[in-house]
N, C-alpha and C positions, 0 to 999 in steps of 0.2 A: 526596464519593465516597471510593473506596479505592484511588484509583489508586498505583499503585509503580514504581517507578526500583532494578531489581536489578543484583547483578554490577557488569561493568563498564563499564555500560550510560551513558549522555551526554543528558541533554537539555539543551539550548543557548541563550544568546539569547533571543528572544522566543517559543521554540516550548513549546508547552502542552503536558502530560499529565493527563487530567482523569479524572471518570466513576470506573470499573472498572477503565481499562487497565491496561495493562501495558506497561514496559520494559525488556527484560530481556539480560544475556548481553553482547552488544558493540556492540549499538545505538546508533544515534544520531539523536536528535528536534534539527533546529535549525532557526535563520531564521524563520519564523512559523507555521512547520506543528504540527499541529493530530492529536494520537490520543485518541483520544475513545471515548466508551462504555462497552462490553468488548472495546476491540480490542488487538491484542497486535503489538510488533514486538519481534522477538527474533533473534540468530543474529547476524551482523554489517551486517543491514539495516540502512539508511537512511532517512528521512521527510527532505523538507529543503524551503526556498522556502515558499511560500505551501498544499502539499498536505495532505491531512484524510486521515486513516485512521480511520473510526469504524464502530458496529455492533457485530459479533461477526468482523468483518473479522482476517487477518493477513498480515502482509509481514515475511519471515524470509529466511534462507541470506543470499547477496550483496545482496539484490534492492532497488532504489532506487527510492524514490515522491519525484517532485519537480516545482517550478514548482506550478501549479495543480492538481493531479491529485487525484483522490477514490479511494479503494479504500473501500467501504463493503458490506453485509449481511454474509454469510458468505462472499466472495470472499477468494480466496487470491492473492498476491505470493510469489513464491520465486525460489532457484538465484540466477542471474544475472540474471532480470527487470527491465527497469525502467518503470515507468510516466511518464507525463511530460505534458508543456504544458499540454493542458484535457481529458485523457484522464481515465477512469469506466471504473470495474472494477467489478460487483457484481453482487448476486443470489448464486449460487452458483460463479460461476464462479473459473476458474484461469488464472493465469499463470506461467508457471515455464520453463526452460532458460533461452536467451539472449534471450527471446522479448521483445518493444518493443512496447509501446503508445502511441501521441503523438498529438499534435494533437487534435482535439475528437471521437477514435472512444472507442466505449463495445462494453464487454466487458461481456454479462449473460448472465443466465438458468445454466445448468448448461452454459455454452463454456469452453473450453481452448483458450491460446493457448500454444504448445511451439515448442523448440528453437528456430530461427534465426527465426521469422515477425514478421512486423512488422503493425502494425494502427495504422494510420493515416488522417488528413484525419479523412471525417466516418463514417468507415465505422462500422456497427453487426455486431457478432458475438455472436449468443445462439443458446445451447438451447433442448430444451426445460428450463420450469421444474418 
């Protein structure tokens, strides 16, 4: 693949960058996580623990994917975001202000998770696609 490591950008440890990706700006890939694809972490994001960022998927601004956590198709991570435990972000959807995803819920389809909300256990939040 083509994948690239720009700026001043960190991948760490046993964490991979493969594929297409990208990492770029003041990111940081460590612990065993996994960006893969075309996915891109950029801005002073985070990937860390055991989580996968792949697809055409992005996680930028503050926003932190870690432990188990998947952000995969074209789902967006932003702002202050962070994903976590055995939490799934995808399809088209968005996560961005201070908004928390954990535990084994799953964000799809064209949903927005915003500002302070949390999405948690085993909850499902989708649009339409």
């Amino acid at each position: 693949g083509n994948a690239q490591v720009f700026g001043y950008a960190r991948v760490l440890g046993n964490a991979r960058v493969s594929g297409n990706a990208w990492v770029l700006g003041d990111a940081q890939v460590f612990g065993y996580a996994r960006v893969l694809g075309d996915a891109q972490v950029f801005g002073y994001a985070r990937v860390s623990g055991n989580a996968w960022v792949l697809g055409s998927a992005r996680v930028s601004g503050n926003a932190w994917v870690y432990g188990n956590a998947q952000v995969f198709g074209y789902a967006r991570v932003l702002g202050d975001a962070q994903v976590f435990g055995y939490a799934r972000v995808s399809g088209n959807a968005w996560v961005l202000g201070s908004a928390r995803v954990l535990g084994d819920a799953h964000v799809l389809g064209d949903a927005v998770v915003s500002d302070n909300a949390q999405v948690s256990g085993d909850a499902v939040v989708y649009g339409d696609e």
